[in-house]
C-alpha positions as CSV (number, residue, x, y, z in Angstrom):
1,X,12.0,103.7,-48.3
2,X,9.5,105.4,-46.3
3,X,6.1,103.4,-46.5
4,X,2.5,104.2,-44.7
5,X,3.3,102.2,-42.3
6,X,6.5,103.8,-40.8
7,X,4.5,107.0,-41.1
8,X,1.6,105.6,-39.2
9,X,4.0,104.5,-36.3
10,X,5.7,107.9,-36.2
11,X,2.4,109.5,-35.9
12,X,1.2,106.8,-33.6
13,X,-2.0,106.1,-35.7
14,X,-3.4,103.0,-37.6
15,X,-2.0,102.6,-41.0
16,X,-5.9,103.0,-42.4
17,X,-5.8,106.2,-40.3
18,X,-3.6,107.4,-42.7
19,X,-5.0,106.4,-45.7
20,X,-7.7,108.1,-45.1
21,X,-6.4,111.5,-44.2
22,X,-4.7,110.9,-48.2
23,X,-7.7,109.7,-50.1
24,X,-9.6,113.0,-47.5
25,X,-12.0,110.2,-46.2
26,X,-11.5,110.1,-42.3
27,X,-13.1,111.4,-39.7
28,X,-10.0,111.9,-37.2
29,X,-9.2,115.3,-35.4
30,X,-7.7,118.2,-37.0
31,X,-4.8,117.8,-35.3
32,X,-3.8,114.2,-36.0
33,X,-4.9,115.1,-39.5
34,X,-2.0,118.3,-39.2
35,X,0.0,115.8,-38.0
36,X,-0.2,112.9,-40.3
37,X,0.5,115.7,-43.3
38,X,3.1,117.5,-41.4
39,X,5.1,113.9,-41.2
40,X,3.9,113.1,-45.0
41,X,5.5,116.8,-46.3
42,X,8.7,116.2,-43.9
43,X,9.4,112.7,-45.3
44,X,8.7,113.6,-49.1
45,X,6.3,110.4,-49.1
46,X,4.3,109.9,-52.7
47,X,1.7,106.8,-52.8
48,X,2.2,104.3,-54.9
49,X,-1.3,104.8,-57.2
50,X,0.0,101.8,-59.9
51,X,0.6,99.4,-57.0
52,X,-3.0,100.7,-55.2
53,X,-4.6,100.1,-58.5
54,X,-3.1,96.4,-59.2
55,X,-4.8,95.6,-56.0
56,X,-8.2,97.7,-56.1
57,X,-8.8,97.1,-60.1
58,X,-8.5,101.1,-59.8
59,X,-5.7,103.8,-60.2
60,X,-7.2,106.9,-59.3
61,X,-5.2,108.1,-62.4
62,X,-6.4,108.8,-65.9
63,X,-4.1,109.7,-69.0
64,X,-4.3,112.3,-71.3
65,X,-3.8,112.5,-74.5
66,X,-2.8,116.0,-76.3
67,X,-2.2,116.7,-80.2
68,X,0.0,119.3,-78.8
69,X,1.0,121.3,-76.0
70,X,2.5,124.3,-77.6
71,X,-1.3,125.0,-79.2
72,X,-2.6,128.1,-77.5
73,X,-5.6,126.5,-76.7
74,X,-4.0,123.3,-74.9
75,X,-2.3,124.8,-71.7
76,X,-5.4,126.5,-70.1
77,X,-7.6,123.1,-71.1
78,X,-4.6,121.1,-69.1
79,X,-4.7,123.6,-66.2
80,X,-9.0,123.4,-66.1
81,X,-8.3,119.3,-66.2
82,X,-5.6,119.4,-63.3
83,X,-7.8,121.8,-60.7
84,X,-10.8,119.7,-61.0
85,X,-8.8,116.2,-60.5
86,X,-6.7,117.8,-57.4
87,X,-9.9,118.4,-55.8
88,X,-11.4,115.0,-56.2
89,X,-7.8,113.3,-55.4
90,X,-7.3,112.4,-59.0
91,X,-3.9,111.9,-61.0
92,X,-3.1,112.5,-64.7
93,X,-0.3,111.2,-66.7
94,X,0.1,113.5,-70.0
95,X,1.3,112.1,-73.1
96,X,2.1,115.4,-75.6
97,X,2.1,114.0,-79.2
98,X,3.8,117.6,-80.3
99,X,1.5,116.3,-83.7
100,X,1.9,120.1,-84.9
101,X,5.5,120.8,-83.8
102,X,6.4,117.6,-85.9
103,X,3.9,118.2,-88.9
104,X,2.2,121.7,-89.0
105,X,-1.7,123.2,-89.3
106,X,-2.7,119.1,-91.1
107,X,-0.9,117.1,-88.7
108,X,-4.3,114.9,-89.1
109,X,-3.9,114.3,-92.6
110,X,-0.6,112.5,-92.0
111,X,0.0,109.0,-92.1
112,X,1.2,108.4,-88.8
113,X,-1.6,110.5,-87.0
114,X,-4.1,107.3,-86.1
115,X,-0.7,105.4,-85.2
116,X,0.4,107.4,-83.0
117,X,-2.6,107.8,-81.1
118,X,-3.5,104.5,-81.0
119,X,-0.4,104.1,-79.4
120,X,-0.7,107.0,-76.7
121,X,-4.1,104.9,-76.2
122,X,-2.7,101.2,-75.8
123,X,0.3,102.6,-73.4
124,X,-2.6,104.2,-71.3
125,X,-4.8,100.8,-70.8
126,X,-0.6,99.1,-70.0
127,X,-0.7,101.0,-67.1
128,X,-4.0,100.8,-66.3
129,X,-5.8,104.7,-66.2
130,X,-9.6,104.3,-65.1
131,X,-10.4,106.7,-68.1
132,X,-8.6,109.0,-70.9
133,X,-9.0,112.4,-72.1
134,X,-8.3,113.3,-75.7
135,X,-7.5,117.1,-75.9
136,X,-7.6,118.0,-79.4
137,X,-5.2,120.7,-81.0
138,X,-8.4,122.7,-82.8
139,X,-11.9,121.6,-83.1
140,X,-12.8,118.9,-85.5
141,X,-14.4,115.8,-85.8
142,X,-12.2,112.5,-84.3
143,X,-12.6,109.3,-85.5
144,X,-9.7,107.3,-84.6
145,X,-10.6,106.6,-81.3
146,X,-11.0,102.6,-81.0
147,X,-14.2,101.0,-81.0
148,X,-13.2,98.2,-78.5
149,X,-12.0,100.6,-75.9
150,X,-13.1,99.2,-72.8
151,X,-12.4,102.4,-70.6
152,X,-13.8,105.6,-70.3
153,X,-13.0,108.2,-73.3
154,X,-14.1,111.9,-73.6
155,X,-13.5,114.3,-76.1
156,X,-11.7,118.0,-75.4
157,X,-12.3,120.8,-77.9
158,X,-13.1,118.5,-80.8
159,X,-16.2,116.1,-81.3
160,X,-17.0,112.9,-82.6
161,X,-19.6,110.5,-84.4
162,X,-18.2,107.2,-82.8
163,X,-20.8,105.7,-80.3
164,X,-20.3,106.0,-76.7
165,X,-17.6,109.0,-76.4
166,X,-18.7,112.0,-74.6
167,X,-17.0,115.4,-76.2
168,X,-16.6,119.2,-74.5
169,X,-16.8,121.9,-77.1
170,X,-17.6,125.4,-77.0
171,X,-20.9,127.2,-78.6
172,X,-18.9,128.9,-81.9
173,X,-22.5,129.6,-83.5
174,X,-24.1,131.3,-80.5
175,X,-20.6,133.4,-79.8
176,X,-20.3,134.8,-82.9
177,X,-24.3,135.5,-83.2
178,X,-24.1,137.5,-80.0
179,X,-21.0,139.2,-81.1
180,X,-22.9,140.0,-84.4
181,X,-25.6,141.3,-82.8
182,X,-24.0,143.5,-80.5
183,X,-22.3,145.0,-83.8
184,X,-25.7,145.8,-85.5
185,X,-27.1,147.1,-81.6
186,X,-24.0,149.5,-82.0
187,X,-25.5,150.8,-85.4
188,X,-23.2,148.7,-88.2
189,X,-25.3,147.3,-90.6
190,X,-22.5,147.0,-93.0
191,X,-20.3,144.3,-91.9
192,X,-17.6,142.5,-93.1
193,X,-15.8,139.0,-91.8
194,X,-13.0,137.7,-91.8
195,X,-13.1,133.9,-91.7
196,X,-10.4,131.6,-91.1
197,X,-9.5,128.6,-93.7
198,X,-12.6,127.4,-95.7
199,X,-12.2,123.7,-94.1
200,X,-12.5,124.5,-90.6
201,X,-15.2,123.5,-88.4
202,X,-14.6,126.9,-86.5
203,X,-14.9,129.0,-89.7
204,X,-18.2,127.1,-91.0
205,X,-19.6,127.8,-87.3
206,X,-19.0,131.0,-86.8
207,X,-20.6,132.0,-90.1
208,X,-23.4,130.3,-89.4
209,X,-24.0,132.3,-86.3
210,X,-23.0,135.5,-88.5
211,X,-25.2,134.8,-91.0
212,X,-28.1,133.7,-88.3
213,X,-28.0,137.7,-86.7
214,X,-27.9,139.7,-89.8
215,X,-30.5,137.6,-91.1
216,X,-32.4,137.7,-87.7
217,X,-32.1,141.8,-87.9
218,X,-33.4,141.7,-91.9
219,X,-29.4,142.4,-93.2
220,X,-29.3,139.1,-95.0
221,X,-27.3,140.7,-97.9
222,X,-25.2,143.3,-96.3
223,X,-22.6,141.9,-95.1
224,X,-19.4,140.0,-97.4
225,X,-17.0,137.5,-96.5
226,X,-13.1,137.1,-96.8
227,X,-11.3,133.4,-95.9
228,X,-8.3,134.4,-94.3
229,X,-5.6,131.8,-92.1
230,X,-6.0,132.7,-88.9
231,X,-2.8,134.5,-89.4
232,X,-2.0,138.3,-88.9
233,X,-0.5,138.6,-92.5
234,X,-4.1,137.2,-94.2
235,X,-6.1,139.7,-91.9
236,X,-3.7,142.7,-92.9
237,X,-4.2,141.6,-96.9
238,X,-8.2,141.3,-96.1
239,X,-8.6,144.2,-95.5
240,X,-6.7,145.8,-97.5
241,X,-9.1,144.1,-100.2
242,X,-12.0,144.8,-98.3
243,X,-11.5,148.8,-97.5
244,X,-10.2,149.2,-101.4
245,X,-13.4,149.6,-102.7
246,X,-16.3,149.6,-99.7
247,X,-17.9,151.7,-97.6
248,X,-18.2,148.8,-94.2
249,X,-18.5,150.3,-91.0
250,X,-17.3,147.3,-89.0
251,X,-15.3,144.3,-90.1
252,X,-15.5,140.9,-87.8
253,X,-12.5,138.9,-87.5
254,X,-12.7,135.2,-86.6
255,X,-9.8,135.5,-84.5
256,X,-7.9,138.2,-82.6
257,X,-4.6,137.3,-84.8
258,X,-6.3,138.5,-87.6
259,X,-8.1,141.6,-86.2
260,X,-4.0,142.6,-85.0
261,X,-3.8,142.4,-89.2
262,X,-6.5,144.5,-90.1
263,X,-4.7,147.3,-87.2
264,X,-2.1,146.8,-89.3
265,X,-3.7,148.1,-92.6
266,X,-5.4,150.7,-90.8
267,X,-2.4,151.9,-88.9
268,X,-0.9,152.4,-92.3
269,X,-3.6,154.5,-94.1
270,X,-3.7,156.8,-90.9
271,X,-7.4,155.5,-90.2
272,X,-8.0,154.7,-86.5
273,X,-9.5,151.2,-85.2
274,X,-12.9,152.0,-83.5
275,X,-13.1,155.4,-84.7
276,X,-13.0,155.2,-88.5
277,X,-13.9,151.3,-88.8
278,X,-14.5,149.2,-85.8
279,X,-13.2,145.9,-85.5
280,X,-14.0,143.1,-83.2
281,X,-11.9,139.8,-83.0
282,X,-12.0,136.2,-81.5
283,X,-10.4,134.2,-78.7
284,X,-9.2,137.1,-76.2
285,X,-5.9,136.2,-76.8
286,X,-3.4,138.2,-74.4
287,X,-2.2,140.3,-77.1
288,X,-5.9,141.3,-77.8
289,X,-5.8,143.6,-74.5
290,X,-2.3,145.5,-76.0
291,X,-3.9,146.7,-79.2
292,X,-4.5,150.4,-79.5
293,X,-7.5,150.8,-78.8
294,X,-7.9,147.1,-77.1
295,X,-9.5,145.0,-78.9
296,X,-13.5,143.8,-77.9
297,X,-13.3,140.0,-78.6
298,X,-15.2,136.5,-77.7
299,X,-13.4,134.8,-74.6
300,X,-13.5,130.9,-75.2
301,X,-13.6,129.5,-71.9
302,X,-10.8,127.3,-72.6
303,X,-10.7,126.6,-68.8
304,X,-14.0,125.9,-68.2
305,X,-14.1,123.1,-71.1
306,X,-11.1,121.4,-69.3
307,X,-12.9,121.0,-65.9
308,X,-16.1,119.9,-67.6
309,X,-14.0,117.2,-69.7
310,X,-12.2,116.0,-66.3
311,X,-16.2,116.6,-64.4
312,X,-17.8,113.9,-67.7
313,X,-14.4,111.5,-67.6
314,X,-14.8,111.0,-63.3
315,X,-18.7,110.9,-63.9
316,X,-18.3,107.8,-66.4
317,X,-15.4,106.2,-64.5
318,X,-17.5,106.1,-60.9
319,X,-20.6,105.5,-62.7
320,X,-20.4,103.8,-66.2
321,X,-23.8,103.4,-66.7
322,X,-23.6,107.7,-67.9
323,X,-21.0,106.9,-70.2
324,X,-22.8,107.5,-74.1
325,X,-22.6,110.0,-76.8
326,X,-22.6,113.4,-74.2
327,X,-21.9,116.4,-76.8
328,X,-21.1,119.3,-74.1
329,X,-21.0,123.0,-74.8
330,X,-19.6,125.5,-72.7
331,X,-20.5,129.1,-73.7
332,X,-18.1,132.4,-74.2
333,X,-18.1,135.5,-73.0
334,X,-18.1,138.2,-74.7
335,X,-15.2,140.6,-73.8
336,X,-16.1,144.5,-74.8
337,X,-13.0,147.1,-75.2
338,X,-12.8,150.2,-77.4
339,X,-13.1,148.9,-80.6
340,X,-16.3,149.0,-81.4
341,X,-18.1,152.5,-82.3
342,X,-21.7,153.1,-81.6
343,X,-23.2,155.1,-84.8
């Protein structure tokens, strides 16, 4: 078993020399540093962060928790999480509850939900993480999180009202007030949404930053809202409803899924997206770019709100006196493409 000690004698260095070079604390020359790492690459040698933490009442580790990895939102969030702890020599051990692979759109509803997390939590604290981060599936508020935690706990994409757990959101209301507003700056004062389920803290937040620019630019009562769910078959059949009777110049879709719908319906009556109606969409989802014309959209800076989560969870675990009730927003960016005409 190859140990820091057999690597300090082959390098013919102190054993703390070497802990230092991993933990990137020491002060030695580059090229005993080049050295040390060469041997530590050539012998495939991993620290043992459990047995380190037994014995520092520290781990240098902290788990996370994820509804589910297949959500499209959860792989960027992990990937955000993951870049900020490499640079600040920082594991994570994942724990996927596959919550929506196992029980679809309500997994939260279901009985076992609270269990399981609870769970995921308890197996964390076995091991010992210094802290835990809670990546939610879609943005909602969480309130299963124990009360007695002990260890640092912060929120990822979702919220809460429990005392003392920080959360990292994005700014829904200010995203979809901007995009608004650069619809009605294009010359659309007629405009139409799309909204995703009624019960949907996304859906309620966009539409307050809708309804926030047309009111703000005097169109309180021109524009008229369809629930769809967040589907491409529910954005095809809203606007079939919508365009059936209506003369609206623009119609804004609360995701890009949707907005791929509505292309649809238009596609099929021979009208042309951001010629005859524009259309603007939500999330800059890959596919959003491969629409004809592509697709201007919102970018949620899914990345971003991972780093920030891993920056709060690192802040509270090498100083708890900031842990407390931290709601952090990151802002989008808005994306422009051709689907938006200027009248």
């Amino acid at each position: 078993m190859i140990t820091l000690k057999k690597i300090a004698e082959e390098c013919s260095v102190s054993i703390t020399t070497v802990s230092n070079i991993l933990n990137g604390k020491s002060n030695v020359s580059e090229s005993t540093k080049e050295r040390v790492l060469k041997i530590i690459k050539a012998t495939g040698y991993r620290p043992n962060y459990m047995a380190r933490g037994l014995r520092a009442a520290k781990t240098n580790s902290v788990g996370i928790i994820i509804d589910d990895l297949t959500e499209f939102s959860s792989p960027e969030i992990i990937d955000g999480i993951m870049s900020y702890f490499e640079e600040h020599n920082y594991k994570a051990i994942l724990e996927n509850l596959r919550f929506y692979s196992k029980w679809g759109t309500q997994w939260y509803h279901n009985k076992g939900y609270e269990e399981s997390v609870q769970q995921a939590i308890d197996e964390f604290k076995a091991i010992k993480v210094d802290g835990i981060i809670y990546v939610a599936g879609h943005a909602r508020c969480i309130s299963c999180i124990p009360n007695n935690l002990e260890i640092p706990l912060v929120i990822s994409y979702a919220f809460t009202e429990q005392k003392g757990i920080s959360s990292v959101e994005f700014d829904d209301v200010k995203a979809a007030c901007d995009l608004t507003n650069h619809l009605i700056a294009s010359g659309h004062k007629k405009i139409a949404v799309i909204a995703g389920t009624k019960d949907n803290i996304h859906t309620t937040r966009r539409i307050e930053g809708f309804k926030k620019a047309m009111k703000e630019n005097g169109l309180k009562n021109e524009g008229k809202i369809l629930y769809g769910n967040w589907k491409r078959e529910s954005g095809y059949q809203a606007a079939k409803e919508l365009l059936s009777d209506s003369d609206f110049t623009a119609i804004f879709c609360f995701n890009d899924l949707m907005a791929a719908g509505v292309y649809d319906y238009l596609n099929e009556k021979n009208l042309v997206p951001g010629k005859d109606i524009s259309v603007a969409g939500f999330d800059n989802r890959p596919m959003s770019q491969f629409l004809t014309p592509q697709l201007t959209t919102v970018d949620i800076p899914l990345y971003d709100i991972g780093r920030k989560s891993a920056e709060l969870i690192l802040n509270q675990i090498n100083s708890p006196e900031t842990a407390g009730i931290q709601q952090s927003f990151v802002e989008c960016k808005f994306v422009e493409r051709d689907s938006i005409k200027k009248i």
